[in-house]
N, C-alpha and C positions, 0 to 999 in steps of 0.2 A: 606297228608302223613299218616292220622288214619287210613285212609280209605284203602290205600295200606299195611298196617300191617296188619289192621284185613282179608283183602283178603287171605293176604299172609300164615296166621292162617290156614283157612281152605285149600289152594293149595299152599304148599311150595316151591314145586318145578318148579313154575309155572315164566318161564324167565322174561314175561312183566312185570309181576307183579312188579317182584325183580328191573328190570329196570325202572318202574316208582317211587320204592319206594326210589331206589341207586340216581337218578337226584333232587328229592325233597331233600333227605337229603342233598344235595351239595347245592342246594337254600338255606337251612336254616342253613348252613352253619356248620352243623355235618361232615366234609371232610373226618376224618378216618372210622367213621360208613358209610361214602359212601363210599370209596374205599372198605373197607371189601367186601361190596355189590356188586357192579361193573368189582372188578377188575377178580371174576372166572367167571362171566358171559362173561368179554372180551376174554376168553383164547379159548370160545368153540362156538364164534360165528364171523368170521374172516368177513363176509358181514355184518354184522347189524353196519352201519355206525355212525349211533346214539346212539347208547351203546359205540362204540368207541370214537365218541366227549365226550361225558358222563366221559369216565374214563379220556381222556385226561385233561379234566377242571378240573377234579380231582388233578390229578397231579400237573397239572400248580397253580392251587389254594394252594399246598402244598411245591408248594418251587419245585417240579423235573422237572426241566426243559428237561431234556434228554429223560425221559421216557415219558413224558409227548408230546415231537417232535412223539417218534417214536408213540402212540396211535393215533397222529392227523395224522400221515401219513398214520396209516393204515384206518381211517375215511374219509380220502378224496381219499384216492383207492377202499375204495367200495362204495362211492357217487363224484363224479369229479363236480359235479355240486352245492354241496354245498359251498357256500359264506361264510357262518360265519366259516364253517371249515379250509377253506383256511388261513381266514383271521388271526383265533385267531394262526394256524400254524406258520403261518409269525412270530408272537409275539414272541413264543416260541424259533423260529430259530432265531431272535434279540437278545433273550438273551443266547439264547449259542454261540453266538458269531459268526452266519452264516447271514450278511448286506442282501447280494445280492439276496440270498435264500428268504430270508423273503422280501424283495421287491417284486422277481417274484410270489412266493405267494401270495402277498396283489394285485397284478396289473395282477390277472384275469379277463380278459372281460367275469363275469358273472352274470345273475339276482339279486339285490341284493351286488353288489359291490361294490369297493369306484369310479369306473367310469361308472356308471349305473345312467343315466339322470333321469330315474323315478323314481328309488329309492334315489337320492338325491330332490326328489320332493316330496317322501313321509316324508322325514326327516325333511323337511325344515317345513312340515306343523305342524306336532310334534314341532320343536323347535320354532313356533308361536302360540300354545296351539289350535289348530284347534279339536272340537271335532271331536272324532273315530279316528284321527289320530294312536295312538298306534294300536287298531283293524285293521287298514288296514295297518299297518304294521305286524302284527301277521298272518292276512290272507293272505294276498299278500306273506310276504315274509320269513315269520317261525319267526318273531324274539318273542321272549319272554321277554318283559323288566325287566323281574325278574332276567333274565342270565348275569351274567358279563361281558359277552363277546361281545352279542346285544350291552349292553350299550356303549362299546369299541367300537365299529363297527359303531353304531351313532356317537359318539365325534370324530372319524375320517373323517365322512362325515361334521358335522357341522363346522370342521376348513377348510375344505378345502372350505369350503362356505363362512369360513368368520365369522361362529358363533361362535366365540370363550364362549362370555359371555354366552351362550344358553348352550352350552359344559360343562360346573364346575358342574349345578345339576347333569348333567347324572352321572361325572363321580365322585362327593361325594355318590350318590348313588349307584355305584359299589362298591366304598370301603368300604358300609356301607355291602352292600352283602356279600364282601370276602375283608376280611383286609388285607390279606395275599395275593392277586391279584398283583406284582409287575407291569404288565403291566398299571394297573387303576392308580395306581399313579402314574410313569411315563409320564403319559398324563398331569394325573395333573398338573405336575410340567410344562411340554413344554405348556401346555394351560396359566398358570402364567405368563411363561415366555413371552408369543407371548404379551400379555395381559398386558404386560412392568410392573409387579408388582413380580419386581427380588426377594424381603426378600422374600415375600411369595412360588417364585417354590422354591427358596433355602431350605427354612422349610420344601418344598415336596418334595426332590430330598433328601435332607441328611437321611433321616431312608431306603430310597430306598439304598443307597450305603452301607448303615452298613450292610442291607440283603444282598447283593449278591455284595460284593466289587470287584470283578473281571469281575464286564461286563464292559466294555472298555467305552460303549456308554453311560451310567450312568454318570460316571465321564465326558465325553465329554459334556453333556448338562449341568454339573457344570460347564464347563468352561466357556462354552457359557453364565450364568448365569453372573459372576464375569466380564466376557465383558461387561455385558451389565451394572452393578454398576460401571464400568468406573475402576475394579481390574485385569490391564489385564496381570501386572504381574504372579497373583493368576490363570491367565486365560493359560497362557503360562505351567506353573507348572500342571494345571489339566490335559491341552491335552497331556504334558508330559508321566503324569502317566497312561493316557487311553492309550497310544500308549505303555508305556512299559508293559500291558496288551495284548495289541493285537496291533499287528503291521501289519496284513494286510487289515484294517477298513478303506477304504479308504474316506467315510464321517468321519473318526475322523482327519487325515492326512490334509482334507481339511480346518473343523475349526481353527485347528493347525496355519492353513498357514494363516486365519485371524486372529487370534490373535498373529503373528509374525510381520503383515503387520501393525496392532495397533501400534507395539512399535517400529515402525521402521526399523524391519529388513527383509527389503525387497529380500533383495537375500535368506538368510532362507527361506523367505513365499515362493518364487519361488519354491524353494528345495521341499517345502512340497507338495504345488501343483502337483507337476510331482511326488511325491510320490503316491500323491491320485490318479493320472492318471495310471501308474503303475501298480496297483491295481486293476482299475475299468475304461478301455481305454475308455468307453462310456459316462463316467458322465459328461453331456455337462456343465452341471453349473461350475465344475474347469474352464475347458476353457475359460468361461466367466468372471470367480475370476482372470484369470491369461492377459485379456483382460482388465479388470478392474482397473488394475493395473495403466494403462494409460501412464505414461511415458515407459513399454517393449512394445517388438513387438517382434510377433512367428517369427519363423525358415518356410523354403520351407517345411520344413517335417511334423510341425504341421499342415502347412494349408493341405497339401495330407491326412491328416491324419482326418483332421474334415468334408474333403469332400467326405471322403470313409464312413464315419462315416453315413452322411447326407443321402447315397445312399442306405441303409440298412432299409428297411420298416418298419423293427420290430421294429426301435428306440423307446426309449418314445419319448411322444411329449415333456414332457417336456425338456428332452433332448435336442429335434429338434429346439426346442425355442433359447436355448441358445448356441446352437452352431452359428445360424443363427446370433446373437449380434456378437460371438467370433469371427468369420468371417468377418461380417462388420468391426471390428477394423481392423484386419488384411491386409483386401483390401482396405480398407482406407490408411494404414500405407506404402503400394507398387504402391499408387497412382492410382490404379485401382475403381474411384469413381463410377462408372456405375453398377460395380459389389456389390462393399460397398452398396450402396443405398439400392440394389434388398436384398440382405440379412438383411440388418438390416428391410427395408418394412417387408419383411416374419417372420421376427422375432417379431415382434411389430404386425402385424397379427393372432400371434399362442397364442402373451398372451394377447392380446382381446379378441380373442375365448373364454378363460379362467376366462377374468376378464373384465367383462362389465362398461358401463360408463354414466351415465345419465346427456346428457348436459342441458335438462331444467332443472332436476331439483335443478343442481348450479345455473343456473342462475336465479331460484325463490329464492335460500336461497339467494345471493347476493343482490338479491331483498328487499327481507325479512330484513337483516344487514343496509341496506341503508333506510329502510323505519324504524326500529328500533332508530337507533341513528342519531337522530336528534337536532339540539341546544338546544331545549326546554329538550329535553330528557337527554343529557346532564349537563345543567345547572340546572336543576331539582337534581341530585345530584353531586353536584358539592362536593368536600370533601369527599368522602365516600372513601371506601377502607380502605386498610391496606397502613400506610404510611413507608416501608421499602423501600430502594434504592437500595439493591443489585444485584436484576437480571437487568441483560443487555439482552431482545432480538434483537435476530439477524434472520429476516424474510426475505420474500419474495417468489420469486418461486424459487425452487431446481437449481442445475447448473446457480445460477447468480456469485455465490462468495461468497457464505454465510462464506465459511469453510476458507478462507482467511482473511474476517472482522475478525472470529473470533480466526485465531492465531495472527494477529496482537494484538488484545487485550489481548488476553492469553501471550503475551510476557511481558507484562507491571507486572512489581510486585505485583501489587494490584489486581487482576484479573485471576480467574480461570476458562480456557474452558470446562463447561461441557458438550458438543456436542449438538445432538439435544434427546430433550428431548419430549416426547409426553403427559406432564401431563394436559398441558393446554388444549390440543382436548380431552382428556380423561375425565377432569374433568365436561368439555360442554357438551360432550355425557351425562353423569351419571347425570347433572343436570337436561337436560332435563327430564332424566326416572325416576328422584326422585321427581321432582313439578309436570309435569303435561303430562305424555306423548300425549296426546291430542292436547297442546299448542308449536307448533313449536318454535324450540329455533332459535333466540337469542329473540325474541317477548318476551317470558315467563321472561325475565329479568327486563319489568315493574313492576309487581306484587311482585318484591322480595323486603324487607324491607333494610332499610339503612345500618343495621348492618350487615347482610347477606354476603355486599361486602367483608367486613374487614375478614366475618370468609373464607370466599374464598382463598382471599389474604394469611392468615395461612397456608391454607392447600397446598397450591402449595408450600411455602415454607420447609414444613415440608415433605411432597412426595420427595422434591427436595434433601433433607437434606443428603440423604443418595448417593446422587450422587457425594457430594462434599469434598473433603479430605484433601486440600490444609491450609485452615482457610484464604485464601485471603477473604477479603471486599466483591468483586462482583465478580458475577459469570455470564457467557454468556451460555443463553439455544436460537440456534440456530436450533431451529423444524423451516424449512421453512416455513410450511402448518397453522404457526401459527397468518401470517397477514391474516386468517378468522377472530379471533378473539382478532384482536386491542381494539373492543370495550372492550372487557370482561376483558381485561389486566386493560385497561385504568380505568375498574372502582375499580377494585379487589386490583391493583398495582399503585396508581396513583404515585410515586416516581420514577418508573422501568423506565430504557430506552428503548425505540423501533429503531430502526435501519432497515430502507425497503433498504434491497441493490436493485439494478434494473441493470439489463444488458439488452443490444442491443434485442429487440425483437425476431430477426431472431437465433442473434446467440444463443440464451439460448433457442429456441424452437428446436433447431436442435440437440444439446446438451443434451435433456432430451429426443429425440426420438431416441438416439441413446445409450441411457440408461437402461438396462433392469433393474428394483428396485429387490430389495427381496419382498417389498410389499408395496400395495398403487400406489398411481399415476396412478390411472385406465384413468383417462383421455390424459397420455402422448402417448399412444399408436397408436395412428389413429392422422395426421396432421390436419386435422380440427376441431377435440375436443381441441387439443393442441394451435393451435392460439385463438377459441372462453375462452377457460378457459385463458388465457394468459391477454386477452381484459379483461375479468371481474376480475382477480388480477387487471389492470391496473384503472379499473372503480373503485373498491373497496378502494384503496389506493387514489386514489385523491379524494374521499369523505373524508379520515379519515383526509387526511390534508386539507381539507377545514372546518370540524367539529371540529377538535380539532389543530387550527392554533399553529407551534411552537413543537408539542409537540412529533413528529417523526423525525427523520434525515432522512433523503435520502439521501445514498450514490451509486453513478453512479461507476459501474467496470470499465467502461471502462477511464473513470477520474482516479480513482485508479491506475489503468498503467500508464496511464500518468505524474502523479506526484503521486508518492508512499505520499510522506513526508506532502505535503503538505494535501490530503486526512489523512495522519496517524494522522496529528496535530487537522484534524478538529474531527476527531472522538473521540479523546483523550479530547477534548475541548467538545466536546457536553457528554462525561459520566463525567465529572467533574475530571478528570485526568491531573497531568502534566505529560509534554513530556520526555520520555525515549528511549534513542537511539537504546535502542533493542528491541524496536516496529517494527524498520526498517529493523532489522534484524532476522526476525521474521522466516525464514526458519533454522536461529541456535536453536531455540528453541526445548527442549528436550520432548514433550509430547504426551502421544497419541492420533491415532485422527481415528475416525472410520469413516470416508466417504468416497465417491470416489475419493474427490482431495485429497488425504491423501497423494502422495505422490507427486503431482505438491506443495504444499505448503511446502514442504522440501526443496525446490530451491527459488531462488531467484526471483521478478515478473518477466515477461514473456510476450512478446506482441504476439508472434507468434499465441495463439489461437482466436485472435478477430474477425480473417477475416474467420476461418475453415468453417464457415457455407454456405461459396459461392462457396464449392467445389460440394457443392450439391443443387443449386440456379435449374438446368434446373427440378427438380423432387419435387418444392416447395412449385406448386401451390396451392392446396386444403390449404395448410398454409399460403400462402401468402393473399390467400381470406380472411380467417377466420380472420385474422391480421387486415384487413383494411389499414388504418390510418396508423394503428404502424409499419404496416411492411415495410411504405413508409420511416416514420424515421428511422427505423435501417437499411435499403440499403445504406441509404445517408451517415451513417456516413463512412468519410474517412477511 
């Protein structure tokens, strides 16, 4: 920047100069001595694209979001090929309150985009500390990591990768650039949030709202936030107010409709859904919210309408994805299984494409757990942990019944459901990267000292602390994904209850392929990832009760139907509870519940889903292989 003053000294009226000195001072964060600078060089140079981005970040930096749109628009009309100006455009048109705008914006097929395979390869090498990384991103693809915007442009690439924790430097870093950047916080706060550490986006989302209290979507990722601390009345009231901001957001319309679906009011959520639809006829994910729903079934005019939808090239894919689920249900529900199947395969095909699945190497950490905890290993410390009794898990693989164990229990007075909670995989993760990232976990839990467990044990309670509202005794954290880590429970929690529900092999594999998640479950996508991961849950768990005889329940769903009571009595008897008759009645229960049976557990048990899995028996194979054994025993059963 000296160096462009004193130029400037000798030739004043010299554009580059003034241009190179207008972008530095916006780096360094002097934004009105750069606007002074920038903004008459923008008035006499309508192609210099660069000078245009230049005053637009200006703006945007400064709180003008409008003037700040129309600069980036004339930026990306005299360069159409610039990425980062598109991208940072979108931003701008988010918060003045144009959704769709700013998506077609950010979802240009250009060099340097968020759907650019090499350029998500050069990021990734970046957010692996590869050196010259940056350099070849600056050569390859103009980015400057000094600019706000680059760094914006990165943390969009590394979530959609997956890297969330990789994500927080870039974008502390942005904020340290431009404080005043609303977009850089913004991230922040959705990267906290994806990152299940809700007090912290809250803490980043609330000065965000004080500055610009009128963008609708602000308010909306608060609400999402308070869904996700289990405030969903708080959660109702926010999308509230974002919609009486802007009422044609049709992503706000949709959260709306899951935080309606939370507390039960499920003809509301409909309402809203078909608001978001309304809105935005293309956004395949409603359809799949509204497919999700699982006890509705679309209209003749829905399904003509998601099939016109489907016949449209331009679609996103990810659209394409979830119409394809929203469809399966639909042809499932008119008995047209032939057709159900082929859509839901193509839909399970488009988010694999997306989100890849490595079956060795579950089946080495499986490995690894089983070769881990061993009797010796075990009995070696026997006592350790923290000896509290309040959490009750409730494990297994997803669609067994988790969400049914656990309003039974949330019926009982002593006992609050607080859904599935992801602190215990979170905490594995970060342990590893904090002892020894070299030393693969769970192995790396040798070397940990005796007391370590007990302080483990704290921490989950305390993470946990802010999920729970009721002051009941025990509380059920029902993370399916969390009988990986029985061991780790068992040593941290030695008091906790574990609870492995288990359903019919076939039926719960068919069940979870016909599942599109929000996120995770990369292995339910493809049928033979899905029977081999199915097998190593089943290898997994019959280790743990052979290592630690006594100290897990096993409850079968399909027993569960059979005899509600007599299953309610044993489960109430293995957490140390007596029997209360509105366990049994456990679909009057008033509370919310954020999964997919949220609204089969509002009704009373139900045996008609036991058998649904044999409507799709001739298209089974690849799972029935992968199954083995097991898939022998869930045919058989009657």
């Amino acid at each position: 920047m000296a160096v462009a003053r004193a130029l400037l000294k000798r030739v004043p009226h010299a554009m580059e100069i003034r241009f190179i000195l207008g972008a530095a001072l916006r780096r360094c964060g002097d934004l009105r001595e750069a606007l002074a600078v920038l903004a008459p060089l923008a008035d006499t140079r309508p192609d210099a694209w660069g000078l245009h981005y230049e005053h637009g970040m200006t703006l945007a930096a400064l709180g003008q979001g409008e003037a700040a749109s129309a600069a980036l628009m004339r930026a990306t009309a005299a360069n159409p090929n610039s990425s980062l100006a598109w991208h940072v455009l979108g931003d701008q048109l988010l918060l003045t309150g144009q959704p769709i705008d700013a998506r077609e914006a950010q979802s240009r097929p250009l060099p340097g985009s968020l759907g650019d395979a090499m350029f998500a390869a050069a990021a990734g090498a970046l957010f692996d500390g590869r050196e010259g990384a940056a350099d070849m991103l600056r050569a390859r693809f103009g980015l400057d990591l000094n600019d706000v915007a680059a760094l914006c442009l990165l943390a969009d690439v590394g979530m959609r990768l997956g890297r969330d924790e990789s994500v927080l430097p870039l974008l502390a870093a942005a904020t340290r650039l431009a404080p005043g950047y609303l977009p850089a916080r913004y991230r922040e706060a959705i990267v906290l949030h994806r990152l299940d550490r809700p007090q912290a986006a809250l803490a980043a989302i609330d000065p965000v709202i004080a500055a610009r209290p009128g963008v609708a979507l602000y308010r909306a990722l608060r609400a999402a936030i308070h869904l996700q601390l289990g405030r969903e009345g708080q959660a109702v009231e926010d999308f509230a107010a974002a919609l009486a901001l802007d009422r044609d957001d049709a992503q706000v319309w949709h959260g709306y409709g899951h935080a309606l679906r939370a507390v039960g009011r499920q003809a509301d959520a409909v309402d809203a859904y078909r608001q978001a639809l309304a809105r935005a006829p293309a956004l395949g994910e409603v359809y799949w919210s509204l497919a999700n729903l699982k006890t509705w079934r679309f209209g003749s005019e829905d399904v003509d309408r998601m099939e016109t939808l489907l016949s449209d090239r331009e679609l996103f894919s990810e659209d394409r994805c979830y119409l394809h689920f929203a469809l399966g249900k639909a042809k499932e529900d008119s008995a047209d299984f032939a057709d159900s199947f082929r859509h839901y395969r193509q839909g399970n095909a488009a988010r694999r494409a997306t989100l890849p699945y490595d079956a060795a190497a579950h089946v080495d950490f499986v490995d690894r757990t089983i070769a881990t905890f061993t009797p010796d290993f075990l009995a070696a410390r026997s006592g350790v942990g923290l000896h509290a009794a309040d959490p009750i898990f409730v494990l297994g693989m997803p669609r067994s019944g988790s969400t049914l164990i656990e309003q039974i229990l949330a019926s009982h007075s002593a006992v609050e459901g607080a859904s599935e909670l992801p602190d215990v995989t979170a905490m594995a993760w970060h342990l590893a990267r904090r002892l020894d990232p070299s030393h693969a976990y769970p192995g790396l839990l040798a070397d940990m000292p005796p007391v370590a467990f007990a302080e483990l044990g704290a921490e989950y309670l305390e993470r946990t602390r802010v999920r729970r509202s009721s002051g009941r005794l025990f509380f059920v954290d029902k993370f399916p994904g969390n009988f990986l880590h029985v061991g780790l429970i068992h040593l941290m929690l030695p008091k906790a209850r574990i609870i492995d529900v288990r359903r019919n092999s076939l039926a719960c594999c068919v069940s979870l392929f016909k599942q599109c998640f929000a996120q995770g479950q990369a292995y339910s996508y493809e049928l033979a990832d899905l029977g081999s991961y199915f097998v190593q849950y089943e290898r997994l768990m019959a280790h743990f009760a052979t290592v630690l005889p006594g100290r897990i329940l096993r409850v079968s769903y399909e027993d569960l139907v059979d005899d509600p009571e007599r299953q309610s009595r044993r489960l109430l008897d293995y957490c140390g509870l007596d029997f209360e008759a509105g366990c049994l009645r456990f679909f009057e229960t008033d509370r919310a519940i954020r999964t997919p049976s949220s609204e089969q557990v509002r009704r009373p048990i139900f045996r008609d889903g036991l058998d649904q899995w044999r409507r799709f028996e001739p298209w089974l194979g690849p799972l029935v292989g992968a199954l083995g054994a097991l898939a022998d025993e869930g045919a058989a059963r009657p």
